[in-house]
C-alpha positions, 0 to 999 in steps of 0.5 A: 682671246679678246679683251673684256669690255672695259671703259675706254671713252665707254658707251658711244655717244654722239655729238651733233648741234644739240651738244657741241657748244658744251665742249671745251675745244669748240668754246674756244672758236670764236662766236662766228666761227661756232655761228658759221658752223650751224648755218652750215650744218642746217645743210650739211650732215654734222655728227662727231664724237668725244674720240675724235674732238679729244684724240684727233682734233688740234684745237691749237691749229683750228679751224685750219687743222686737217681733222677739224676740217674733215668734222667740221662744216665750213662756211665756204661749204656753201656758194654766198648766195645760199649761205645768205639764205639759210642764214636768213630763213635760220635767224627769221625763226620760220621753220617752214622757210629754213626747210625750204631752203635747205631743200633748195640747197641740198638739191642742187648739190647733186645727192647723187652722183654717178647715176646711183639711183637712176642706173645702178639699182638692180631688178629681180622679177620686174621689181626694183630692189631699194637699198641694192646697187649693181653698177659692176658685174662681180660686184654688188653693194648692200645698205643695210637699213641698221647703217646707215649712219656714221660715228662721224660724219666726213665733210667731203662725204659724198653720200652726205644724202643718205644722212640729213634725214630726208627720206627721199634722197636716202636708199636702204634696205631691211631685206637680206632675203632679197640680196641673197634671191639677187645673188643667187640668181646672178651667180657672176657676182662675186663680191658683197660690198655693205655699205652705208653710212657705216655697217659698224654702227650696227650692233653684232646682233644685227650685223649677223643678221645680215652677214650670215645668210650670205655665207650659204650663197657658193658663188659669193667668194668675198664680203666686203664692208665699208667703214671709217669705225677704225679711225673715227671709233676703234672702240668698236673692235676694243672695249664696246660691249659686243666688240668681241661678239663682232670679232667672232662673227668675223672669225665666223666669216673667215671660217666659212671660206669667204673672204672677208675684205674690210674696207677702211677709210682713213683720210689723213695719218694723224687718225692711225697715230693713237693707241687705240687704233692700234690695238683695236686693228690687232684684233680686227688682223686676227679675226682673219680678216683682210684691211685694206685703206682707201680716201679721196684726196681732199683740199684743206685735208690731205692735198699733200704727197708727204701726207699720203706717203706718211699714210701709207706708212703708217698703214702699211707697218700695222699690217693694212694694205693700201688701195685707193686714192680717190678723187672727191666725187661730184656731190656736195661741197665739192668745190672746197674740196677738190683738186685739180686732175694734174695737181692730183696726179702729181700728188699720188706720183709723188708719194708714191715715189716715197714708199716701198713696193709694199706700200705700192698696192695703192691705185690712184688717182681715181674718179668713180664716174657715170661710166666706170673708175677711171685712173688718171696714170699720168701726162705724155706728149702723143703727136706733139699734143700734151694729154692725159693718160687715162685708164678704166680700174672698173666699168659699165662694160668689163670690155673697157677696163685696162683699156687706155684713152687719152684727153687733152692736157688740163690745169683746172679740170677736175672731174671726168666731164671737164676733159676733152678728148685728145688727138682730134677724136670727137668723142670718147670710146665710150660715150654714146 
């Protein structure tokens, strides 16, 4: 049924620090720009591969081109006084002093946002289950110790942490064994999402490994998994030595009553516009499995209601069903990327306004916050007070979701804790 592994850009084969200076794109970037990027990249995670520098990158509109900003760390990345840092510990030759900084830097960005580590790590018998994260009740994700990288790294990530080789802002885990004791001692989950990194970046050997025992748990109904290998590597469901051993297993999944729910990420319609994209969701489409689309919306890359309306577009006519906009979450480099709540409202209002009941599966715009998912739905006057309407797509407590609030109207905030409650509440319903 699927096609023998022929060459395409043939085996994967990163590109990191090390090796991009031998590509004929990045040769054209002025000497600054190429200085600026390592500075940068000491901090910040840079890995990318040949599809994306040669299939998606226009390196006649770099370094403003939307994919070149998605790969590619830019100075404004960092605040001045920690680029100056780390540009001097970099040309000092230290190594000890460039780690220093660099730890400093990374520290300071929030690694993790939303209580990821100090609230969302679940306990079985008194003991903490590393790599497992149980933030809503039906819904449980899994980091698979064998993805938890990428075949390129998003700029705007916001699990950048889990990349710069530090081992203690990383979580992961190698037992599926302890996953399935969870499950099966809390039969309300329902939901897997395996995340990373990038579960695609396993070997199907390995990722059967991990898949397989969770078919025999009955109350799990579906399995997600989290990946950008369609737009950043769709070899992977082509001409990949084992692509049609993971088509299979996938095949697998779907017969065995579960659904599978592919969850993948595209941030800009430029990475659904090459054949190989196409071809390799053909095949991803005939397994049985279920894509649905989901990014943030990010500044430099997709601020734009054409933008997302063209993407939705495009996904929908492939047969994908459009999810999620998402906010950029409150790690990293968020101040280069983010986008004010109203603008950002604005913006999904505007594209969605664009496109056909079909392509208006999509919610958005959403912050993943401490408490929940929380939906900006849009502004009203209440009272003769402008204010934001707001609700919970997911939360801490279920008995808040669907429940609307309002905050007071804003320009500049853009996140959850930069809005203030509206209509002379002193807090909202659900602080403490």
């Amino acid at each position: 049924m699927y096609p023998t592994p022929v060459d395409a850009y043939g085996r994967y084969e990163p590109i990191t620090l090390k090796n991009i200076r031998e590509h004929p794109g990045f040769r054209r970037l002025p000497e600054s720009l190429q200085h600026e990027l390592e500075v940068v990249a000491q901090v910040l995670p840079f890995r990318t591969n040949p599809y994306v520098l040669n299939e998606l990158v226009d390196w006649d509109r770099a370094p403003e081109d939307p994919i070149f900003q998605l790969v590619f760390p830019q100075r404004e990345m960092l605040d001045p006084e920690t680029y100056a840092r780390v540009e001097a510990a970099l040309r000092g030759g230290d190594r000890d002093v460039l780690l220093e900084e660099v730890w400093r830097a990374r520290h300071a960005m929030n690694p993790h946002p939303a209580g990821q580590l100090t609230h969302n790590v679940p306990e079985l018998d008194g003991q903490k289950l590393a790599g497992l994260q149980h933030k809503y009740a039906e819904t449980v994700l899994f980091f698979p110790a064998g993805g938890q990288t990428c075949h390129a790294y998003c700029t705007y990530c916001f699990r950048w942490a889990q990349f710069v080789g530090d081992r203690e802002l990383k979580f992961e885990s190698s037992q599926v064994d302890e996953l399935v004791r969870y499950l099966r001692a809390h039969p309300e989950v329902t939901d897997v999402l395996v995340t990373g990194g990038d579960p695609m970046v396993m070997k199907a050997k390995l990722l059967e490994r991990y898949l397989l025992p969770l078919l025999e748990v009955e109350t799990l109904r579906n399995i997600r998994i989290g990946s950008k290998s369609l737009a950043y590597w769709p070899m992977r469901f082509t001409t990949d030595a084992d692509a049609a051993e993971v088509l299979r297993l996938f095949e697998r999944v779907v017969a065995s009553g579960k659904q599978l729910a592919f969850m993948a990420h595209f941030s800009h319609p430029r990475e659904l516009e090459t054949d190989q994209l196409e071809k390799a969701v053909r095949n991803l489409l005939a397994t049985g499995a279920l894509v649905r689309t989901q990014a943030p919306l990010i500044r430099h890359v997709n601020d734009d209601a054409d933008v997302w309306a063209e993407k939705w577009r495009r996904e929908t006519r492939l047969g994908l069903v459009p999810y999620y906009m998402f906010v950029e979450r409150d790690t990293g480099p968020k101040r280069y990327f983010e986008v004010p709540l109203a603008a950002a409202q604005r913006i999904f209002a505007d594209a969605y306004r664009q496109v056909s009941g079909l392509a208006r599966t999509v919610r958005g715009p959403s912050m993943s916050a401490f408490p929940g998912k929380v939906r900006v739905v849009g502004t009203a006057e209440v009272a003769g007070e402008k204010v934001f309407v707001l609700e919970f797509l997911q939360a801490r407590d279920p008995a808040w979701v669907g429940r609307p609030f309002f905050a007071k109207f804003s320009e500049e905030a853009t996140w959850l804790d930069e809005l203030e409650p509206a209509l002379g509440e002193k807090r909202f319903f659900f602080e403490a």
